[in-house]
Jmol script that loads the backbone (N, CA, C; Angstrom):
load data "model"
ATOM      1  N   UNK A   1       0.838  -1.181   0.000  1.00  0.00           N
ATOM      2  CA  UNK A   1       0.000   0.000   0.000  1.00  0.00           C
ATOM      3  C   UNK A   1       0.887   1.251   0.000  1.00  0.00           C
ATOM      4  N   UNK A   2       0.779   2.269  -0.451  1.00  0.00           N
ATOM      5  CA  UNK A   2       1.306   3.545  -1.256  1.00  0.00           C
ATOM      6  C   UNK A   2       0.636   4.534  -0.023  1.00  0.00           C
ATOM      7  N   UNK A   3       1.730   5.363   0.823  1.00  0.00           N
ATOM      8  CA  UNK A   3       0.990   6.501   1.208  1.00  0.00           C
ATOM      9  C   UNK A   3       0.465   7.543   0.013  1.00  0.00           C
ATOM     10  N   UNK A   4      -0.312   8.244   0.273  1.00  0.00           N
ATOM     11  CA  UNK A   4      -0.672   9.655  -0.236  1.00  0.00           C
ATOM     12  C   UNK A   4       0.272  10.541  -0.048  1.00  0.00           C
ATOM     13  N   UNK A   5       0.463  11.521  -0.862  1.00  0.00           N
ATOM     14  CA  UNK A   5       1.374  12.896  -0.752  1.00  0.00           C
ATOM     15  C   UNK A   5       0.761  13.456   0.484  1.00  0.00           C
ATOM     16  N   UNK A   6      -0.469  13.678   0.403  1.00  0.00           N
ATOM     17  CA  UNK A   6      -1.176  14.170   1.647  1.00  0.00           C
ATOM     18  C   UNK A   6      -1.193  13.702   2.594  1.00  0.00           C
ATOM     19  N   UNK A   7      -0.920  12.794   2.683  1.00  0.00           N
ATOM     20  CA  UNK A   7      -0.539  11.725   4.202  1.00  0.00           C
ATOM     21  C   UNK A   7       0.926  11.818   4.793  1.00  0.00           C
ATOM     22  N   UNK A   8       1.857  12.221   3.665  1.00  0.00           N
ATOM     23  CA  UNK A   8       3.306  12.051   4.047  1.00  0.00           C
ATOM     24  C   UNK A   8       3.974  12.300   5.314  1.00  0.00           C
ATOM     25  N   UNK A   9       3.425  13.829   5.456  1.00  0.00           N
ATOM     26  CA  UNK A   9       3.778  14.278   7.087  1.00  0.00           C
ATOM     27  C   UNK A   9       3.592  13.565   8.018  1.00  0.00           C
ATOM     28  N   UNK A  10       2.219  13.738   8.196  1.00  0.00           N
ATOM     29  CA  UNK A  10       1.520  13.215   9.068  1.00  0.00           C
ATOM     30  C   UNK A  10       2.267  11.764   9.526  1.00  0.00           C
ATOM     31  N   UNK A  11       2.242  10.892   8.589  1.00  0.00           N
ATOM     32  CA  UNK A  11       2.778   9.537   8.717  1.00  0.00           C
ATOM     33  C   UNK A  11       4.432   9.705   9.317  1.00  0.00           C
ATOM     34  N   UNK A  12       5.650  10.816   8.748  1.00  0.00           N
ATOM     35  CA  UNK A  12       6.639  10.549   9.096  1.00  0.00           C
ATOM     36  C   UNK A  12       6.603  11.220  10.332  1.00  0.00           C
ATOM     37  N   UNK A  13       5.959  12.123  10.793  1.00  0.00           N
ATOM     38  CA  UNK A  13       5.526  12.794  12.408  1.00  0.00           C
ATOM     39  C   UNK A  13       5.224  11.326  13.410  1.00  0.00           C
ATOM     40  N   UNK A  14       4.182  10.908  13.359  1.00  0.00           N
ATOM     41  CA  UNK A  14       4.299   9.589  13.651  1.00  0.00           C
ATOM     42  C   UNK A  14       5.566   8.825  13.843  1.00  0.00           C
ATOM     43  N   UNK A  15       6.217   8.477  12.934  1.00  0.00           N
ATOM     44  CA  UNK A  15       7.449   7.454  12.754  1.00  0.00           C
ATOM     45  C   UNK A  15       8.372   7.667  13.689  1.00  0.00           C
ATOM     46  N   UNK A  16       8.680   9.443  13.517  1.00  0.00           N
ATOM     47  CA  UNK A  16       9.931  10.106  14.005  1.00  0.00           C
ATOM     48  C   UNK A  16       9.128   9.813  15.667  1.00  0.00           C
ATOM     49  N   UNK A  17       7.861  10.164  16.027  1.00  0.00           N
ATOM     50  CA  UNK A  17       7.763  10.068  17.391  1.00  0.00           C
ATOM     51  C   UNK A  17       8.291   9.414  18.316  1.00  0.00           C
ATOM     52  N   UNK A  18       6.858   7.892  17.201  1.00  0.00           N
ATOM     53  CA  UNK A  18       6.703   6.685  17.881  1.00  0.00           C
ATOM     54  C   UNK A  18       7.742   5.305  17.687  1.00  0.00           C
ATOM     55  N   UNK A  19       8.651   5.621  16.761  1.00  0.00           N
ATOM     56  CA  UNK A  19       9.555   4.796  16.285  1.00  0.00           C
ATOM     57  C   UNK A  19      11.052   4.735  16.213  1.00  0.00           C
ATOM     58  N   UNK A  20      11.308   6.030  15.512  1.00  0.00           N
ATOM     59  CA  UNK A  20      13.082   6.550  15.405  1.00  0.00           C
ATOM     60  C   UNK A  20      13.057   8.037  14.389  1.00  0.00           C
ATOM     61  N   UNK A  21      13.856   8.942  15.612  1.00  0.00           N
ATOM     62  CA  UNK A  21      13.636  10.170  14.569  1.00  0.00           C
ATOM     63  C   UNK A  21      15.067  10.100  13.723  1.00  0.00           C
ATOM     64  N   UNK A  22      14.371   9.578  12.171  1.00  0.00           N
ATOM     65  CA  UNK A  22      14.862   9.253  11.173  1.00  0.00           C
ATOM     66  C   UNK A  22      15.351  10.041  10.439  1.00  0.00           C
ATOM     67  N   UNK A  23      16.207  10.704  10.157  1.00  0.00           N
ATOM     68  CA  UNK A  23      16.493  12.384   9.445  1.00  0.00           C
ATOM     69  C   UNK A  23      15.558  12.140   8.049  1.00  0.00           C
ATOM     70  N   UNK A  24      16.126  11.143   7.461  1.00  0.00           N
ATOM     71  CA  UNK A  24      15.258  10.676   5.824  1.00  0.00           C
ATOM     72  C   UNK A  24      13.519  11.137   6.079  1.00  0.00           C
ATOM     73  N   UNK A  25      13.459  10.289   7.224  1.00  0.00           N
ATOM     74  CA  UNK A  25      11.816  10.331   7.804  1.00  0.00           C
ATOM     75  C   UNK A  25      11.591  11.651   7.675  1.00  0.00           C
ATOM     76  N   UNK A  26      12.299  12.661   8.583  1.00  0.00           N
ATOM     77  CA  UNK A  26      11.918  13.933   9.256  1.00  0.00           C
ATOM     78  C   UNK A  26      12.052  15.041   8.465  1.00  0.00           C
ATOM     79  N   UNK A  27      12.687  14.286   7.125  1.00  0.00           N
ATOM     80  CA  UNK A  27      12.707  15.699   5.861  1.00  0.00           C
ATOM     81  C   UNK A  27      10.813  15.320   5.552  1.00  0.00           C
ATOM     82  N   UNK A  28      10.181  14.456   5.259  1.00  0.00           N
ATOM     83  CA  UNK A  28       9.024  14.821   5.229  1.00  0.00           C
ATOM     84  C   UNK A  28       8.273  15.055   5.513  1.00  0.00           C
ATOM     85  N   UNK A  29       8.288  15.935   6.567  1.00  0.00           N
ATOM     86  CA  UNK A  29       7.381  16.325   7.712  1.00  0.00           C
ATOM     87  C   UNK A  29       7.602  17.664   7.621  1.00  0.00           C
ATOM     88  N   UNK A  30       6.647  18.408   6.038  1.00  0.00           N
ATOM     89  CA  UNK A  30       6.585  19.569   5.630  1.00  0.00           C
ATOM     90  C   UNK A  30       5.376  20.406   5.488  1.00  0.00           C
ATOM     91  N   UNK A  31       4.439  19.679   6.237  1.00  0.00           N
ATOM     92  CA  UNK A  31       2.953  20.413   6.524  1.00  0.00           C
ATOM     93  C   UNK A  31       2.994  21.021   7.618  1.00  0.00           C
ATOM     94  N   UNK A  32       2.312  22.872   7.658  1.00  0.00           N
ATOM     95  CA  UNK A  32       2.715  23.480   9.089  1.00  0.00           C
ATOM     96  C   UNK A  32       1.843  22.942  10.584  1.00  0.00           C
ATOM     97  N   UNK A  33       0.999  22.026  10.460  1.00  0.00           N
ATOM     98  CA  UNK A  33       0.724  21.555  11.369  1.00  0.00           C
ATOM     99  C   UNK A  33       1.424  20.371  12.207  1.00  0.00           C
ATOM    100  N   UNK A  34       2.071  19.048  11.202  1.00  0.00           N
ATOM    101  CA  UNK A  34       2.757  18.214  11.724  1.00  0.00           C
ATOM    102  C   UNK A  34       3.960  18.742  11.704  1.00  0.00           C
ATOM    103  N   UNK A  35       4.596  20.009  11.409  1.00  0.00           N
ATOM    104  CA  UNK A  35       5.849  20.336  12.151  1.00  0.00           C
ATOM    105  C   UNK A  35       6.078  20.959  13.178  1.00  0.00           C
ATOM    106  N   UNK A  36       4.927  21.334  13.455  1.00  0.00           N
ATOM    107  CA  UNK A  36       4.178  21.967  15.002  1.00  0.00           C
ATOM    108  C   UNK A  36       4.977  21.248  15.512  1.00  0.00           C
ATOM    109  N   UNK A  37       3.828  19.630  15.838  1.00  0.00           N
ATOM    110  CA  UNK A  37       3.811  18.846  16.217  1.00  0.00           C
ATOM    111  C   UNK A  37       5.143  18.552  16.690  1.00  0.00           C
ATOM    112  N   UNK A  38       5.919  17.875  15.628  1.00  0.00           N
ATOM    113  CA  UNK A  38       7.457  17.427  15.635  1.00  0.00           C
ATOM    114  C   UNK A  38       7.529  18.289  16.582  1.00  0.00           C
ATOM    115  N   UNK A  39       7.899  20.027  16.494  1.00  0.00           N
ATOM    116  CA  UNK A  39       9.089  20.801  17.252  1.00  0.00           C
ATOM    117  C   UNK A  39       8.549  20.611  18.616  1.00  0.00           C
ATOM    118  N   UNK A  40       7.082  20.875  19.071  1.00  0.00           N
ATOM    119  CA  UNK A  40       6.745  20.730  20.256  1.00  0.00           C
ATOM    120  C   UNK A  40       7.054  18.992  20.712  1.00  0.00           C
ATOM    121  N   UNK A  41       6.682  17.942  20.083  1.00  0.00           N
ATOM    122  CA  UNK A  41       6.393  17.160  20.748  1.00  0.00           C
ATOM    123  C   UNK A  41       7.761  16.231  20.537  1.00  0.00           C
ATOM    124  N   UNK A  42       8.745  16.162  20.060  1.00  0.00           N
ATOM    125  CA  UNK A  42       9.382  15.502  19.257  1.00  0.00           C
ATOM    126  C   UNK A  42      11.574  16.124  19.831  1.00  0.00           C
ATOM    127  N   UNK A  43      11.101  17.284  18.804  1.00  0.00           N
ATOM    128  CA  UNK A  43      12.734  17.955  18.758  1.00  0.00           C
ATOM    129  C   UNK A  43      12.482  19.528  17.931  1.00  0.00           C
ATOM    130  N   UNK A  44      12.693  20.811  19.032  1.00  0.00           N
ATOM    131  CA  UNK A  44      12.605  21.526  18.405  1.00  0.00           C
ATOM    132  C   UNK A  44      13.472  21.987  16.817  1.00  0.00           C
ATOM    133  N   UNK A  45      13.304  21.477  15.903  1.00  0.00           N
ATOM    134  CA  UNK A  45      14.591  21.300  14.700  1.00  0.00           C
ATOM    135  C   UNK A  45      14.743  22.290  13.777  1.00  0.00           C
ATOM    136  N   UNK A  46      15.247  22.784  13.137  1.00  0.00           N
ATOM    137  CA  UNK A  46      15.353  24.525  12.233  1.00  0.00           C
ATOM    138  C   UNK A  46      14.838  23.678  11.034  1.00  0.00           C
ATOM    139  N   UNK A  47      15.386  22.571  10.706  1.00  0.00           N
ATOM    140  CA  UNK A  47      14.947  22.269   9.203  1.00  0.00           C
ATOM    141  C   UNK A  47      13.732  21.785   9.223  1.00  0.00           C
ATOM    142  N   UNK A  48      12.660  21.439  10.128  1.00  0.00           N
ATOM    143  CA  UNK A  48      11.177  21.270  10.169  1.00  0.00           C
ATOM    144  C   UNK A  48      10.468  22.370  10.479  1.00  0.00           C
ATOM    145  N   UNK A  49      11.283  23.098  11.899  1.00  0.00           N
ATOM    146  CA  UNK A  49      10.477  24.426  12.265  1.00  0.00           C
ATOM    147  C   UNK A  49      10.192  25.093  11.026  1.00  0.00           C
ATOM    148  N   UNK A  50      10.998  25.010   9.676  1.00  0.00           N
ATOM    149  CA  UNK A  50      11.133  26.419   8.639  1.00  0.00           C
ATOM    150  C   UNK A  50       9.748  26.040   7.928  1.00  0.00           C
ATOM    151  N   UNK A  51       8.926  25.107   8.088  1.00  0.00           N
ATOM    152  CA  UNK A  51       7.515  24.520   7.884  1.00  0.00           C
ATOM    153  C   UNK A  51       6.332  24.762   8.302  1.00  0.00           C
ATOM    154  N   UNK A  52       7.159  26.038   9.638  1.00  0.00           N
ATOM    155  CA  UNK A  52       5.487  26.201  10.095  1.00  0.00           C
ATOM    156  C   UNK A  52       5.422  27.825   9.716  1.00  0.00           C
ATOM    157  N   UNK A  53       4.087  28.075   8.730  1.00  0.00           N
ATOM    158  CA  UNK A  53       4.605  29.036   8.260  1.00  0.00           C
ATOM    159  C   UNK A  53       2.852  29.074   7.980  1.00  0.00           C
ATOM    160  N   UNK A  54       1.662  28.351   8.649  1.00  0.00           N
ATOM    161  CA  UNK A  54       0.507  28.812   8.727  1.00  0.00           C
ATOM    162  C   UNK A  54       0.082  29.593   9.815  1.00  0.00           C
ATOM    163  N   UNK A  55      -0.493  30.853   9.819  1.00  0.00           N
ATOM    164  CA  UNK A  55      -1.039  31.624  10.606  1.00  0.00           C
ATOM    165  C   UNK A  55      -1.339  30.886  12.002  1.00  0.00           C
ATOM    166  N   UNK A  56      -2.217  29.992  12.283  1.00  0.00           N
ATOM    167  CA  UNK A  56      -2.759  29.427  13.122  1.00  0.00           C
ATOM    168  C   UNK A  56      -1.335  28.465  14.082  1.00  0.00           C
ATOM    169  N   UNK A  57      -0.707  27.831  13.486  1.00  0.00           N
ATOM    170  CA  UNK A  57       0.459  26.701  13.492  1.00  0.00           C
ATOM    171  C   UNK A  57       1.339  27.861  14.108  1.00  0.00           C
ATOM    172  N   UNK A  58       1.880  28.986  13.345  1.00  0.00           N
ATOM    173  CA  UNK A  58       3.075  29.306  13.860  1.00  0.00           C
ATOM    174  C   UNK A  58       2.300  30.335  14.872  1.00  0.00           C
ATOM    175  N   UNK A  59       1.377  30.571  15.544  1.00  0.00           N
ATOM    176  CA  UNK A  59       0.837  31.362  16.756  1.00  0.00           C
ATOM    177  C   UNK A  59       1.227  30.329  18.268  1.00  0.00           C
ATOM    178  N   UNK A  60       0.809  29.275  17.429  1.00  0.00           N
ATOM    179  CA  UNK A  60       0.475  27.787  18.440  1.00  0.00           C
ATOM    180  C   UNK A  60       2.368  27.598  19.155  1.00  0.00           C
ATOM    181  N   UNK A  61       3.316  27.520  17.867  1.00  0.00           N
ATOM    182  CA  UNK A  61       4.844  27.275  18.191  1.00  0.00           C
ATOM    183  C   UNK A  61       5.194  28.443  19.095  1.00  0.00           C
ATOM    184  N   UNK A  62       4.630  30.104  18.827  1.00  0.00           N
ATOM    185  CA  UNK A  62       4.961  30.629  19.750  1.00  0.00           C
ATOM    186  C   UNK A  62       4.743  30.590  20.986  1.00  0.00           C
ATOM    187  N   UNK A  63       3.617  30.262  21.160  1.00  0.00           N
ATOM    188  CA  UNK A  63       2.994  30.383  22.175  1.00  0.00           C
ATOM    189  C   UNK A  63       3.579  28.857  23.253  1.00  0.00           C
ATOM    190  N   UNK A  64       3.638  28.141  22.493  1.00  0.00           N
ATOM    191  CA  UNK A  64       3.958  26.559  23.426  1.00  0.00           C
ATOM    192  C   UNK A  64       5.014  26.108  23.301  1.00  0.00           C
ATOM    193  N   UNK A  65       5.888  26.625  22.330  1.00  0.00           N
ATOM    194  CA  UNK A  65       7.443  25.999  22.149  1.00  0.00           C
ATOM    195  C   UNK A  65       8.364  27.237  22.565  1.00  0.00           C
ATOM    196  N   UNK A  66       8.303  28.181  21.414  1.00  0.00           N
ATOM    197  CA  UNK A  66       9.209  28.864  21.988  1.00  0.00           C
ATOM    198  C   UNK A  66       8.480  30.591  20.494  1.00  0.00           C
ATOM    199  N   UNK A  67       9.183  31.278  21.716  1.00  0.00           N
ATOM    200  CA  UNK A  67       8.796  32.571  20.880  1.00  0.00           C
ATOM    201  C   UNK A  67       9.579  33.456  19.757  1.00  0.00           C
ATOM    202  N   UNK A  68       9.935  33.011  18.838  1.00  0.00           N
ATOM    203  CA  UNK A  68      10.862  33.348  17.641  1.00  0.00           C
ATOM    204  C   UNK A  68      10.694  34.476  16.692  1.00  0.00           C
ATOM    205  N   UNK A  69      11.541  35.256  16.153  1.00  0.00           N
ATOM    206  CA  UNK A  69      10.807  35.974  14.941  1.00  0.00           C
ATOM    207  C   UNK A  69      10.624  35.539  13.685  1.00  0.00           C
ATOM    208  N   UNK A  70      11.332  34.432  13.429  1.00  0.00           N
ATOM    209  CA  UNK A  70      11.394  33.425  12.580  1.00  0.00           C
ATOM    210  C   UNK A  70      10.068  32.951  12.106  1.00  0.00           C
ATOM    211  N   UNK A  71       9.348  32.913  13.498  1.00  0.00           N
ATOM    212  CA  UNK A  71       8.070  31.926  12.945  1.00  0.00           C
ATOM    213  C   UNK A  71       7.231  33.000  13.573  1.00  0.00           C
ATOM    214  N   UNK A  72       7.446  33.869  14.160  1.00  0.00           N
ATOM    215  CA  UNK A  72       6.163  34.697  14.546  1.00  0.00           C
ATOM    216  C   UNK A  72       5.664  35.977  13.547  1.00  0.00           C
ATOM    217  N   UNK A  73       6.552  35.927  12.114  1.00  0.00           N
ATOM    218  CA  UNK A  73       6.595  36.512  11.379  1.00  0.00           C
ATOM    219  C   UNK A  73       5.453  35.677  10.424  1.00  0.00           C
ATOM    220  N   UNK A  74       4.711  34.520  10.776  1.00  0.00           N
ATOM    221  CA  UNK A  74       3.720  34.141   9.928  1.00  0.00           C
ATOM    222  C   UNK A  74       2.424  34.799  10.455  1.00  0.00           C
ATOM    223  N   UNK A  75       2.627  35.101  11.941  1.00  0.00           N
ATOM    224  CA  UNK A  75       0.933  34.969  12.391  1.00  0.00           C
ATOM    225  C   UNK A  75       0.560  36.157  12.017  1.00  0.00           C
ATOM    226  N   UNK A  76      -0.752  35.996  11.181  1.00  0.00           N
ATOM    227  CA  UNK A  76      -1.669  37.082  10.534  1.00  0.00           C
ATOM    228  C   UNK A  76      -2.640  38.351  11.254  1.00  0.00           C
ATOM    229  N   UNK A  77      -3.292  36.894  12.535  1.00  0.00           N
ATOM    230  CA  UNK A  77      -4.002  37.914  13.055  1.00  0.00           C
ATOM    231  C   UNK A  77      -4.126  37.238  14.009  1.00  0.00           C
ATOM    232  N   UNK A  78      -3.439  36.991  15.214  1.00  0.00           N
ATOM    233  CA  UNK A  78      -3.184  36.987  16.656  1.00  0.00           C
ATOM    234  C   UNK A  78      -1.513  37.713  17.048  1.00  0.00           C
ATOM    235  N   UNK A  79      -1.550  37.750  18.104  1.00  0.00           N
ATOM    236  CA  UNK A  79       0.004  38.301  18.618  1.00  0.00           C
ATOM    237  C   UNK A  79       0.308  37.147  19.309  1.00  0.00           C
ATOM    238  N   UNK A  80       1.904  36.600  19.713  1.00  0.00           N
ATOM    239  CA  UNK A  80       2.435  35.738  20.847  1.00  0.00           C
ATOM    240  C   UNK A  80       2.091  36.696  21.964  1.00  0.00           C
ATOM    241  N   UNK A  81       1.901  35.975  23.202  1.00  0.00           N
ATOM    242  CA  UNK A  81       1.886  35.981  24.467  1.00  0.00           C
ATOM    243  C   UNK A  81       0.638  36.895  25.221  1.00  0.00           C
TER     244      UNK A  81
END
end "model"
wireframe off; spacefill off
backbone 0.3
color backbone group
């Protein structure tokens, strides 16, 4: 069985969690929600963090991981803290 493109993240977020954080794995974990995920739950990492780059996602990283200008330069319409 064949993941989906649309599944990719999601699935290697998973892997890297629950299994082995796989660098191969953890390059595909390029949707801004499952790289949330990863940095909070996982390893805060520059080459996944540079993924969260949805309004909602990078409010969430400021607010619960860490407060950056990097990523707080996505949120549209909330402020960190």
């Amino acid at each position: 069985m064949w993941i989906k493109p649309e599944e990719l993240s999601n699935w290697a977020y998973y892997y890297c969690r629950d299994i082995e954080d796989d660098p191969d794995i953890r390059s595909l974990i390029t949707e801004s929600n499952w790289a949330y995920y990863y940095c909070k739950d996982v390893k805060d990492d520059l080459e996944v963090r540079k993924h969260i780059t949805d309004s909602d996602w990078s409010y969430n990283y400021c607010r619960y991981v860490k407060d950056i200008p990097e990523v707080r330069k996505y949120i549209k319409d909330r402020s960190c803290g």
